[in-house]
LOROVO-820709 format. One line per field, with one value per residue (C-alpha): residue number from 1; residue in one letter; x, y, z. Coordinates in steps of 0.02 Angstrom, whole numbers. Each point is the difference from the previous one (the first is absolute). Layout:
n	NUM:...
res	A:...
x	X:...
y	Y:...
z	Z:...
//
This chain:
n	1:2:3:4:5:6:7:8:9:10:11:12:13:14:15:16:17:18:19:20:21:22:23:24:25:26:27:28:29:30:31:32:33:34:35:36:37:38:39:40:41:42:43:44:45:46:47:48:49:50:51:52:53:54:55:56:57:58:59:60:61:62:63:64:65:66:67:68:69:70:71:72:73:74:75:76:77:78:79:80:81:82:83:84:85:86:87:88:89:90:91:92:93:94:95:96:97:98:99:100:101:102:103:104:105:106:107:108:109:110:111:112:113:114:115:116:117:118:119:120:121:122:123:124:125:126:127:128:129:130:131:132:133:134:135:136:137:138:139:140:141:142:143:144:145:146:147:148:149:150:151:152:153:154:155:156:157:158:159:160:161:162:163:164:165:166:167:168:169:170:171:172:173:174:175:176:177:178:179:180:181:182:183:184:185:186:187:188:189:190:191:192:193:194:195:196:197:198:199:200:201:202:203:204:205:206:207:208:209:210:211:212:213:214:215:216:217:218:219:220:221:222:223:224:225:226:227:228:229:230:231:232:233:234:235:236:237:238:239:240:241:242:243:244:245:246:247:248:249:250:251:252:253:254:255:256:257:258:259:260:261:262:263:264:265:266:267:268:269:270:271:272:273:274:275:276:277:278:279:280:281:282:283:284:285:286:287:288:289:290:291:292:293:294:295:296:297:298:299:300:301:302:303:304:305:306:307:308:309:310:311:312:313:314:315:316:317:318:319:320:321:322:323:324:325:326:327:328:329:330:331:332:333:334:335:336:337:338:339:340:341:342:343:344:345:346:347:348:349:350:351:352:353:354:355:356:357:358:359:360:361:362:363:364:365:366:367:368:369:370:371:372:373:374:375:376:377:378:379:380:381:382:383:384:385:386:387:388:389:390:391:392:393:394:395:396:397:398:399:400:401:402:403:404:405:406:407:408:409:410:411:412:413:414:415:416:417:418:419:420
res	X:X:X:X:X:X:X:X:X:X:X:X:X:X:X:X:X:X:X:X:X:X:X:X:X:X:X:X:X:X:X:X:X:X:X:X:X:X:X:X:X:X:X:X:X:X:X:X:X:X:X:X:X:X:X:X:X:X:X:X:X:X:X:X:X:X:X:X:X:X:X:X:X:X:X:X:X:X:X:X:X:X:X:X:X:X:X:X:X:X:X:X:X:X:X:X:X:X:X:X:X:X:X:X:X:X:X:X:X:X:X:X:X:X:X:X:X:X:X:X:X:X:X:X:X:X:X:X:X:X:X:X:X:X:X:X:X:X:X:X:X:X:X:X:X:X:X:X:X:X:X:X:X:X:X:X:X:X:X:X:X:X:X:X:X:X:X:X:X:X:X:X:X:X:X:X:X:X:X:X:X:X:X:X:X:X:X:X:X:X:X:X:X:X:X:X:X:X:X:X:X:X:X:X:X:X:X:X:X:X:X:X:X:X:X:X:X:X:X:X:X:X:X:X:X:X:X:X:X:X:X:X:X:X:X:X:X:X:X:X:X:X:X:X:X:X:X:X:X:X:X:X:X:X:X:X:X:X:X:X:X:X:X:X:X:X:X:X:X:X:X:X:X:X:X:X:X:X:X:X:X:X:X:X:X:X:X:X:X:X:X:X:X:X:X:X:X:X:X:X:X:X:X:X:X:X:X:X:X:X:X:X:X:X:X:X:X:X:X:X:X:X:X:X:X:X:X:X:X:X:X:X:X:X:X:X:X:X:X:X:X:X:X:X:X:X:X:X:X:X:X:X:X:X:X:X:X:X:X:X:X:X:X:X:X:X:X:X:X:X:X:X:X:X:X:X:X:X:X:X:X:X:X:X:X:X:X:X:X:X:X:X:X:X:X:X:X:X:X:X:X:X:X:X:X:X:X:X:X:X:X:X:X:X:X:X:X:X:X:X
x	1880:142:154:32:75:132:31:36:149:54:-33:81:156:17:-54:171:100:-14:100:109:40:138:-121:-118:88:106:-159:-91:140:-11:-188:50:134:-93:-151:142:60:-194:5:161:-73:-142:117:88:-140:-67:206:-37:-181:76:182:55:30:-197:61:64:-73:43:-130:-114:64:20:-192:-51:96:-83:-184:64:41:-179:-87:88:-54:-167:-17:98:-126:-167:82:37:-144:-137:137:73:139:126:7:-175:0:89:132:107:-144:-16:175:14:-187:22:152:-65:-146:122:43:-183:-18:102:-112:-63:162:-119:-48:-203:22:115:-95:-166:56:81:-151:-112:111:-5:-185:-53:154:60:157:111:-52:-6:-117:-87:-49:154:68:-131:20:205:-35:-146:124:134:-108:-76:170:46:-178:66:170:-81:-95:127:131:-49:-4:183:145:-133:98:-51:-34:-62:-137:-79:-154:-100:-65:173:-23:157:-32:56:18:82:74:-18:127:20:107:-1:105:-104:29:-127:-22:-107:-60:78:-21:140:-78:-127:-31:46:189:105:-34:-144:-160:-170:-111:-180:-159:-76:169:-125:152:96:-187:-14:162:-55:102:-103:168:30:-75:111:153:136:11:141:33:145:44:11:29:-115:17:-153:-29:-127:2:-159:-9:-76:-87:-168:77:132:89:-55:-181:44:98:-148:-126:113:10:-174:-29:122:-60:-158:50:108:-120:-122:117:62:-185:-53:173:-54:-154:67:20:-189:-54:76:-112:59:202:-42:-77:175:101:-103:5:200:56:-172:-21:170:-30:-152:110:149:-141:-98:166:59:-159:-24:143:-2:-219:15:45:194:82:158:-38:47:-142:-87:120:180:94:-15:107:20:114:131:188:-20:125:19:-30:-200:-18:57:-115:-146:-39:-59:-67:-157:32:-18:144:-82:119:198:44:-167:18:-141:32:-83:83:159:120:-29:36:173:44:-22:96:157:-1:-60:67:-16:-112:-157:-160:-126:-193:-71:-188:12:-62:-13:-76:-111:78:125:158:161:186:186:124:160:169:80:178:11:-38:-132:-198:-153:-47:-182:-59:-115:-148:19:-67:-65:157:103:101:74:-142:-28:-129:-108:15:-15:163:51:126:-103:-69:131:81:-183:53:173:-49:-145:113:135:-130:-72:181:17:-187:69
y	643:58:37:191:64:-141:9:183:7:-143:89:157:-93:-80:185:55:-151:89:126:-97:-187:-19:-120:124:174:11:-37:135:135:-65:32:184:39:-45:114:131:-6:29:184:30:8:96:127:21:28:137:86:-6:104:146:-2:-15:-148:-16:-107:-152:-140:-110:81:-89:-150:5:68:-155:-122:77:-47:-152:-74:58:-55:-159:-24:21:-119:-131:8:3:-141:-121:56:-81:-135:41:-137:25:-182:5:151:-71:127:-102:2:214:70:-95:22:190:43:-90:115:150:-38:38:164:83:6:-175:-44:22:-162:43:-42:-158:-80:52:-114:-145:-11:-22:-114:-112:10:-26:-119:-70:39:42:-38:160:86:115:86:1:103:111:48:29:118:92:27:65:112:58:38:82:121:52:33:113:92:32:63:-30:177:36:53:2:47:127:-20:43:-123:-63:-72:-104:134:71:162:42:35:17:-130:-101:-183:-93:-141:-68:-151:-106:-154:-92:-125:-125:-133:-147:-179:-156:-166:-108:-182:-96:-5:110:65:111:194:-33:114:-74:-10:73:-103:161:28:17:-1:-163:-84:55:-81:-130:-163:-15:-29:184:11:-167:102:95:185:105:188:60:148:42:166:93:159:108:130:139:95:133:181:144:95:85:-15:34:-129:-20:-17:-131:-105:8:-25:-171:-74:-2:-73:-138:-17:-31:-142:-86:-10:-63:-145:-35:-33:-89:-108:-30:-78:-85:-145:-35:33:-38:131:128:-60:10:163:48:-61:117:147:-9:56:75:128:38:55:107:84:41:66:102:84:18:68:130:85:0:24:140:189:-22:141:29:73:211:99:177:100:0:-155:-159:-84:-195:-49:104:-33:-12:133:84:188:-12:-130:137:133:-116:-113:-140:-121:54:188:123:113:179:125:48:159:54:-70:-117:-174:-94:-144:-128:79:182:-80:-82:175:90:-130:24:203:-4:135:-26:-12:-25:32:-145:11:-173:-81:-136:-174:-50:189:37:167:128:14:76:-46:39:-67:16:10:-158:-50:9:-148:-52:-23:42:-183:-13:-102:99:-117:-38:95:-64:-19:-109:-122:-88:-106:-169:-146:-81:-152:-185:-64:-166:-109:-103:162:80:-161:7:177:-20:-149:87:139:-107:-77:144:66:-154:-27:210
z	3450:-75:113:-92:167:-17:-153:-36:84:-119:-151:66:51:-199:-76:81:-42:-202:89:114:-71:-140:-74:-46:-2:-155:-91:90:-44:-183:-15:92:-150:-138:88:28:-189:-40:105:-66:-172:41:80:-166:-96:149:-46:-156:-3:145:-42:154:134:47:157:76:-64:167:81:-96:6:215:13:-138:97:168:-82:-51:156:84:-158:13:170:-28:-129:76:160:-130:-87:145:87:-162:-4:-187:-30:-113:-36:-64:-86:-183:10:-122:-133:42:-45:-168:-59:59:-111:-152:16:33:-191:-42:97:135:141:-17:106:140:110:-24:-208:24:158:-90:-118:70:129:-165:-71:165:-1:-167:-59:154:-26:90:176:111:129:-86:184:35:-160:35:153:-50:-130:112:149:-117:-82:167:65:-162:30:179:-53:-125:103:98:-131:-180:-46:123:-177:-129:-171:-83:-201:-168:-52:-165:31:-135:-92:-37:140:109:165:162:146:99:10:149:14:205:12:179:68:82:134:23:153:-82:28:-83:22:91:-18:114:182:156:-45:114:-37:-97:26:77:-124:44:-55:-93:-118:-165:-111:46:3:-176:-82:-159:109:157:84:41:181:63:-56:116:-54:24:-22:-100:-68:-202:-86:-109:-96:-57:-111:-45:-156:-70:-60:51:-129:74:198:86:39:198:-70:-133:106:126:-139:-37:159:31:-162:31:172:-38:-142:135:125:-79:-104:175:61:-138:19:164:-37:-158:105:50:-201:-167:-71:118:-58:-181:27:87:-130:-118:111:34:-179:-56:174:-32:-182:52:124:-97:-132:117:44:-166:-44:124:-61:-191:9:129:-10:5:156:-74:-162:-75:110:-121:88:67:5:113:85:-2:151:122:61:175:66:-137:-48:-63:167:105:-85:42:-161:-11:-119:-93:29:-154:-23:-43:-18:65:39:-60:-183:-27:-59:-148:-53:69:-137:80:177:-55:-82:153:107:-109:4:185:106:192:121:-132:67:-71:13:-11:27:149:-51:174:59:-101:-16:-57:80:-18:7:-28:-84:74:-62:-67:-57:-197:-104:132:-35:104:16:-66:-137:-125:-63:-189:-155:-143:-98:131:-97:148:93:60:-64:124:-90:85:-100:-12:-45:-126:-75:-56:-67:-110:-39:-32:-115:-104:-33:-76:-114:-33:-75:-99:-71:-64
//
């Protein structure tokens, strides 16, 4: 039976030695700045857009690093709990096999494309030796974590933007880009027999009995502590963000559970661990498509409405915030002078004279309301993001870039100029 009552307090104790131990803490704040530098760069882009300060970005960073540590914590009990080893789980094949295939394509960085891979490689070539459970079940629990921790904040500082999608149409949307240091309590082997501080092994551990060796189950396992950062990055095109980061987690939720039950019983079948080494990458491409898809195939939300002028995002605090916008609302007239295009909207703003009365339609209502603008210093904005029209010349491209690509590009160009 396995001792879990015993044990948790273990695993709780080495979660806090990440924040505690010299050992382990500088690399902990490391993986928190490099997270921090990510907000800070959203938050310039956000100044950018309103003109103003849209913010601290610290905020952020605090309420990612809370998730974090409860994500972390989860994972690190799911993980000791099916007996994932990191000894076993060919981390030193993962990290180089995932940034070659970074070159290829951006998002292929992810564990599910490089342990996909290597498990296939170990099946079909033999080479190199690794437990293909075992990989499994790592990238299932990280992606499982990563599906909680976006359904608890994906959508939380989702940047507004003007998007081109495939077919060349600017719309409106939103990035969502969450970023989480993550500290992880996991299993690794110390060597054979009973050894001081190591952790009773229970007979049902379907993991350990699934490792290539045999030797696995007379080893001494030990829980340590490592560090782990993970990230989340999709749009919002036809939802608002809250629904598109719920719409993702449930997607990946689904995908992890079900590569962490098939890594499970990888071990009794070598038909059910082929079929997991498929699944890893291949599940993950079907739900990064599916996502992708629902938003360029579906009726886009932030586009011009037949009348008056919507609006893409809001400043919290700022002057429309206070008059009761909100993201998705249609601006229909100020002071009475009806509104029919984003160019009309910024010509009022500059001759505004105070307080402006503003009748808008309520995404969120369902109805008509009205508000006031009140008086602002000079120079300032009403903070709220029209969404584009049809001429927009600044925009980004949704697309996957990659190292290797544009070296291709770069390279074709030059012969292009020459062959000329």
């Amino acid at each position: 039976m396995f001792p879990f009552a015993e044990v948790l307090p273990l695993i709780i104790q080495i979660f806090l030695q990440t924040l505690t131990d010299l050992q382990f803490l500088p690399l902990y704040l490391m993986v928190v700045t490099i997270i921090a530098m990510q907000y800070r760069r959203a938050e310039k882009i956000k100044k950018d857009l309103f003109g103003v300060k849209a913010g601290g970005f610290w905020a952020d960073v605090f309420m990612s690093t809370g998730f974090g540590l409860l994500g972390g914590l989860v994972g690190s009990i799911l993980m000791v709990f099916i007996g994932l080893s990191l000894s076993e789980s060919g981390l030193i094949y993962l990290w180089p096999l995932a940034i070659l295939l970074m070159l290829i394509n951006v998002r292929f960085l992810c564990f599910a494309y490089s342990g996909g891979l290597l498990s296939l490689s170990s099946l079909l070539l033999g080479f190199p030796q690794v437990s293909v459970p075992q990989i499994m079940a790592l990238v299932a629990v990280l992606h499982m974590v990563e599906s909680l921790l976006i359904l608890a904040g994906g959508h939380l500082g989702a940047a507004p933007a003007y998007i081109k999608g495939a077919a060349g149409r600017v719309t409106g949307g939103f990035t969502l880009q969450k970023f989480w240091p993550i500290p992880l309590v996991v299993l690794a082997a110390a060597g054979a027999g009973p050894l001081q501080g190591a952790v009773e092994m229970p007979q049902w551990w379907p993991l350990i009995k699934a490792v290539p060796n045999g030797d696995a189950q007379n080893m001494a396992y030990m829980l340590m502590p490592v560090i782990a950062g993970l990230g989340y990055g999709d749009v919002a095109i036809a939802r608002n963000p809250l629904e598109k980061s719920r719409q993702s987690a449930i997607y990946l939720g689904l995908y992890s559970l079900a590569l962490l039950i098939m890594a499970v019983l990888a071990g009794k079948s070598s038909t059910v661990m082929l079929a997991a080494a498929l699944f890893s990458p291949l599940g993950h491409e079907a739900v990064v498509l599916i996502s992708r898809r629902s938003e360029f195939m579906e009726k886009p939300l932030y586009v011009a409405p037949g009348r008056g002028v919507r609006i893409l995002d809001v400043l919290p605090g700022g002057i429309a915030w206070r008059a009761g916008i909100r993201s998705g609302d249609i601006i229909l007239a100020i002071n009475g002078v009806g509104l029919g295009s984003k160019s009309e909207l910024e010509q009022l703003q500059q001759s505004a004279t105070y307080p402006q009365t503003v009748d808008y339609y309520s995404y969120t209502g369902g109805q008509s309301r009205r508000g006031v603008f009140a008086a602002i210093s000079p120079g300032r904005q009403w903070g709220m993001l029209p969404v584009p029209e049809e001429n927009e010349d600044t925009y980004i491209e949704l697309l996957q870039g990659s190292l290797f690509g544009r070296w291709l590009k770069k390279l074709w160009s030059l012969l292009r100029v020459k062959n000329l």
